[in-house]
C-alpha positions as CSV (number, residue, x, y, z in Angstrom):
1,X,48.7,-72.0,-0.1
2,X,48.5,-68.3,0.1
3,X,47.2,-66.0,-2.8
4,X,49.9,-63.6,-4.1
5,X,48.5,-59.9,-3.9
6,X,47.8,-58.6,-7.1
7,X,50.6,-56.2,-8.3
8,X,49.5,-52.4,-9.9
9,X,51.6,-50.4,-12.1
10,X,51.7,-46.9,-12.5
11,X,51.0,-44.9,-15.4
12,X,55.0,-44.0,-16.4
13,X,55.9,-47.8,-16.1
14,X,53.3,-49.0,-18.4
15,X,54.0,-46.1,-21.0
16,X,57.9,-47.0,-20.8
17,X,57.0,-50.7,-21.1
18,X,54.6,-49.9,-24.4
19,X,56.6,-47.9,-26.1
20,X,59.5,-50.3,-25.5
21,X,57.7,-53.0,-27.0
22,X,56.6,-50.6,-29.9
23,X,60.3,-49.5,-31.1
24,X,60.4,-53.4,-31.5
25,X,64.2,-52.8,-30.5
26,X,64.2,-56.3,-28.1
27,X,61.5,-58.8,-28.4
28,X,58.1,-59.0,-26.3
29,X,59.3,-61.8,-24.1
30,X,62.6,-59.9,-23.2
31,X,60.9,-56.5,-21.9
32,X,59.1,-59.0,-20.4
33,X,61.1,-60.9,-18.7
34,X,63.2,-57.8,-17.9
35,X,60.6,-55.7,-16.2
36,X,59.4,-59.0,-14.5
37,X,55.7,-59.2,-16.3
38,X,53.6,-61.5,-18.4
39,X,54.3,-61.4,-22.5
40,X,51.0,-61.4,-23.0
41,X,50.4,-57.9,-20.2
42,X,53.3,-56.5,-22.8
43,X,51.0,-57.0,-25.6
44,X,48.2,-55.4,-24.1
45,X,49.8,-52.1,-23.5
46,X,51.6,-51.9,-27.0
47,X,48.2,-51.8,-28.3
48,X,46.2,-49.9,-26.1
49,X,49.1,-47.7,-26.6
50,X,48.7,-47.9,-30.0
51,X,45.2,-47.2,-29.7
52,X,45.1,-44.1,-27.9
53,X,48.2,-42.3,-29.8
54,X,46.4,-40.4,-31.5
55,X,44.0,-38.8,-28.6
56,X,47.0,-37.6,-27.2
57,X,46.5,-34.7,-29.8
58,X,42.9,-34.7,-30.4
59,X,42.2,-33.7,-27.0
60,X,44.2,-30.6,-27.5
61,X,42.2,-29.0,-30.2
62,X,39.1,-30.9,-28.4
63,X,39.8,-29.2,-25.4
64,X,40.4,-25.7,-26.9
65,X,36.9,-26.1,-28.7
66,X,35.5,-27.1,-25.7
67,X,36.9,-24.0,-23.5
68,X,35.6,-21.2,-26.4
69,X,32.1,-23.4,-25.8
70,X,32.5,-22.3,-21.9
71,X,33.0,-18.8,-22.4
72,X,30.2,-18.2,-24.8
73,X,27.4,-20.4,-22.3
74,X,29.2,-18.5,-19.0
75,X,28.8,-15.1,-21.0
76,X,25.3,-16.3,-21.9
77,X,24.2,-16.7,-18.5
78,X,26.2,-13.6,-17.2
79,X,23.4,-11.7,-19.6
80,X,20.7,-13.4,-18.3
81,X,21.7,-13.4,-14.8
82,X,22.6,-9.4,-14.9
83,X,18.9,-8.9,-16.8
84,X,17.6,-11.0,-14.0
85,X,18.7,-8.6,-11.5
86,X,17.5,-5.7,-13.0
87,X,13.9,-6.8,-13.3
88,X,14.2,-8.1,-9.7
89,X,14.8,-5.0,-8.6
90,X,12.6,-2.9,-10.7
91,X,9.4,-5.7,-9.1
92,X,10.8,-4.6,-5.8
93,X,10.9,-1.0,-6.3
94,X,7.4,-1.3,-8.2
95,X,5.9,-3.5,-5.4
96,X,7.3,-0.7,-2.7
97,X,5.8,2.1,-4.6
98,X,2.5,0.2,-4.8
99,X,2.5,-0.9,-1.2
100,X,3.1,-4.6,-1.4
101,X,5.2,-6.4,0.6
């Protein structure tokens, strides 16, 4: 008896497959006998699906928020980075003018 290699679905088929069993146009058994799967795998994406809607436009305004957070910490350290530079060279000049290496 030989094992049967696990099968993997992508992304699109699992998302056609949810939201098919969402409309609740056909059954769960149909789309799942149709697309050649287990009821119960059918059920599991509709509500993972159903789950994770609403992310779908939260990470939109999450990601915008996030962004503005990136350019005020990268202007931040532009500052410090820019002041850094001119006391560095101010020690150098000071150390050359004093004789240390």
């Amino acid at each position: 008896m030989t094992k049967r290699q696990r099968r993997t679905h992508s992304p699109e088929f699992k998302a056609r497959v949810a939201l098919e069993a969402l409309k609740g146009i056909k059954p769960i058994h149909e789309i799942a006998s149709a697309n050649e799967i287990h009821p119960v795998q059918v059920s599991q994406w509709k509500k993972e699906l159903q789950e994770k809607m609403s992310e779908i436009f939260e990470r939109k305004n999450a990601s915008d928020q996030g962004a503005k957070e990136d350019e005020i910490r990268i202007e931040q350290l532009e500052r410090k980075v820019g002041q850094l530079v001119i006391e560095r060279d101010w020690l150098a000049k000071k150390s050359k003018e004093l004789g240390i290496d």
